[in-house]
C-alpha positions as CSV (number, residue, x, y, z in Angstrom):
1,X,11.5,-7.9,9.5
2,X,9.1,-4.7,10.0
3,X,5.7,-4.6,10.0
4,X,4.8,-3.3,6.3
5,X,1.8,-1.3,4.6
6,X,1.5,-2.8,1.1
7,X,0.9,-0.1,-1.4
8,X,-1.2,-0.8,-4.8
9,X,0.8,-1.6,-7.3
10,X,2.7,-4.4,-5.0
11,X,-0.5,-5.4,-3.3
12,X,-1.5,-6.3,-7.3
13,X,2.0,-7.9,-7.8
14,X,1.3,-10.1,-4.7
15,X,-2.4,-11.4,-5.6
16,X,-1.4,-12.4,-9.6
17,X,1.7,-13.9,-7.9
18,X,3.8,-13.5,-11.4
19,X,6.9,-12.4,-9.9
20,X,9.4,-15.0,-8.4
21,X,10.9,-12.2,-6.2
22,X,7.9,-10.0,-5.0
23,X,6.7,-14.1,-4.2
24,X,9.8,-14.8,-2.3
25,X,9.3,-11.4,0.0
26,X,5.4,-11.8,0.3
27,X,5.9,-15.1,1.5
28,X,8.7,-14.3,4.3
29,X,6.7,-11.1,5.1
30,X,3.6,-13.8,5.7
31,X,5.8,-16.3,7.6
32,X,7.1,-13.4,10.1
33,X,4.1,-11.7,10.7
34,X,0.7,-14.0,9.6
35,X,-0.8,-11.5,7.3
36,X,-0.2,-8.6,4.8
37,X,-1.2,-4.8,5.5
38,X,-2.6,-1.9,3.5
39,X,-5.3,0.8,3.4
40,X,-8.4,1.1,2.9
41,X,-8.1,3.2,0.1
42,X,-5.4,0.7,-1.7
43,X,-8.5,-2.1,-1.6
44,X,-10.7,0.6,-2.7
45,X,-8.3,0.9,-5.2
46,X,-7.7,-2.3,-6.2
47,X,-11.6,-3.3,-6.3
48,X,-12.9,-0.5,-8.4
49,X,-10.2,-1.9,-11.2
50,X,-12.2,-5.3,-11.1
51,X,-15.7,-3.7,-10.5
52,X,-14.3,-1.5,-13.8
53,X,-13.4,-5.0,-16.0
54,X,-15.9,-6.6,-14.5
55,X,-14.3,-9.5,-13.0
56,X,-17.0,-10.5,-10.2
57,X,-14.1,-13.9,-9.8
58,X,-11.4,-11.9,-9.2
59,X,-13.6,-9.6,-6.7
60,X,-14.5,-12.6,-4.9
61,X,-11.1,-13.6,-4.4
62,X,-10.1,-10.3,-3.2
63,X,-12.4,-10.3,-0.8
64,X,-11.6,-13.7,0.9
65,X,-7.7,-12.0,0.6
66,X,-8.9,-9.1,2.6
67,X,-10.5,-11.1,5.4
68,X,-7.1,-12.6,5.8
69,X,-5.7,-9.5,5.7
70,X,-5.5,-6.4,7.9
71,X,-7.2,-3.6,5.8
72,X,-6.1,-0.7,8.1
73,X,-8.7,2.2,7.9
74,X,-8.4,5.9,7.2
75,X,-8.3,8.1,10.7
76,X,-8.8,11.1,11.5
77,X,-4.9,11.4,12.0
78,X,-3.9,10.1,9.1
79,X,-6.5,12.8,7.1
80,X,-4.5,15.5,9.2
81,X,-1.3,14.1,8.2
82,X,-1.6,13.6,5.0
83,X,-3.1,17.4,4.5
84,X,-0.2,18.5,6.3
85,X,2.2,16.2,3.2
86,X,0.2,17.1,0.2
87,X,0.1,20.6,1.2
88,X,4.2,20.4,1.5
89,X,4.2,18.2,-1.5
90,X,2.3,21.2,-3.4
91,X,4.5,24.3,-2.1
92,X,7.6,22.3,-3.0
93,X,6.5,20.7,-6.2
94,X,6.8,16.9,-5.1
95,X,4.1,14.3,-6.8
96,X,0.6,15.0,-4.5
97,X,-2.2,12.6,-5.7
98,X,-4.4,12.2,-2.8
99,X,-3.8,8.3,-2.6
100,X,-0.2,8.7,-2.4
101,X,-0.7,11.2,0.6
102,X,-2.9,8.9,2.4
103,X,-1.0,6.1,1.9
104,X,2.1,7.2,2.8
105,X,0.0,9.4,6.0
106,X,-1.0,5.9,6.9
107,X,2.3,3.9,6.7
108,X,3.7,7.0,8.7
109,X,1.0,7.0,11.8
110,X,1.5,3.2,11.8
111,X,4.9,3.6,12.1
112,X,5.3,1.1,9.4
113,X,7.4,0.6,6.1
114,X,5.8,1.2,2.7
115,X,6.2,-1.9,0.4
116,X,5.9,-0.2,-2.9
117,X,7.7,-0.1,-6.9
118,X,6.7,3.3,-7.2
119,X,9.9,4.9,-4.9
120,X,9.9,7.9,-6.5
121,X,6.2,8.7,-5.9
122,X,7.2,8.8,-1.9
123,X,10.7,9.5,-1.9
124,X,10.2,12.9,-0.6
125,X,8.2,12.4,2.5
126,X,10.5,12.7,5.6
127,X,10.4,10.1,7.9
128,X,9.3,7.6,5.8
129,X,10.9,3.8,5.2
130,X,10.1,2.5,1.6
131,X,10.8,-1.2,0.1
132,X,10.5,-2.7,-3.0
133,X,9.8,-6.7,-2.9
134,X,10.7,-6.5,-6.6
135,X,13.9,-6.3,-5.5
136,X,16.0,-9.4,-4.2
């Protein structure tokens, strides 16, 4: 199994823990490799939505999940290569929000796969390897 970058949307799947499939691949992905992956800006993500509601328990919790985790933080090359993709993704007319850039900039210059539902938000960025733990 390859070492992953967990994007948002299944980083939130994997904390609620709702899903029996996106369970079953979180917890092989843990057995494998000890500890779950993503970017800085997916927790900076993920905490404004409790800072937003909030939910001080459920910021507490995700901050004990991120010391057990590996929060991998935004270089300088991932910056340049994610201005190099959204600038593509703008003169080509793919999706460009600057989180998608970065974190697909980021899975690429750590030569790992992105774990994410939202396929079609990445699908045109060459070179890189997307899952989706929702799926068995």
């Amino acid at each position: 199994m390859d070492e992953t970058l967990l994007d948002t949307d299944v980083l939130s799947e994997v904390i609620k823990r709702h899903d029996p499939t996106v369970k079953h691949n979180a917890a092989q992905y843990l057995q494998a490799h000890g500890q779950f992956a993503f970017s800085a800006l997916t927790r900076f993500e993920v905490e404004r939505g409790y800072k937003e509601k909030n939910a001080a328990q459920q910021l507490a919790r995700f901050a004990t999940f991120c010391n057990h985790s590996l929060v991998l933080a935004i270089t300088d090359p991932i910056l340049h290569r994610a201005g190099d993709l959204w600038a593509f993704a703008r003169q080509h007319g793919h999706p460009h929000g600057d989180a998608d850039v970065i974190i697909a900039a980021t899975a690429l210059e750590l030569q790992r796969v992105l774990v994410t539902g939202n396929s079609q938000h990445f699908s045109w960025v060459a070179g890189l390897r997307l899952t989706n733990w929702r799926n068995p």
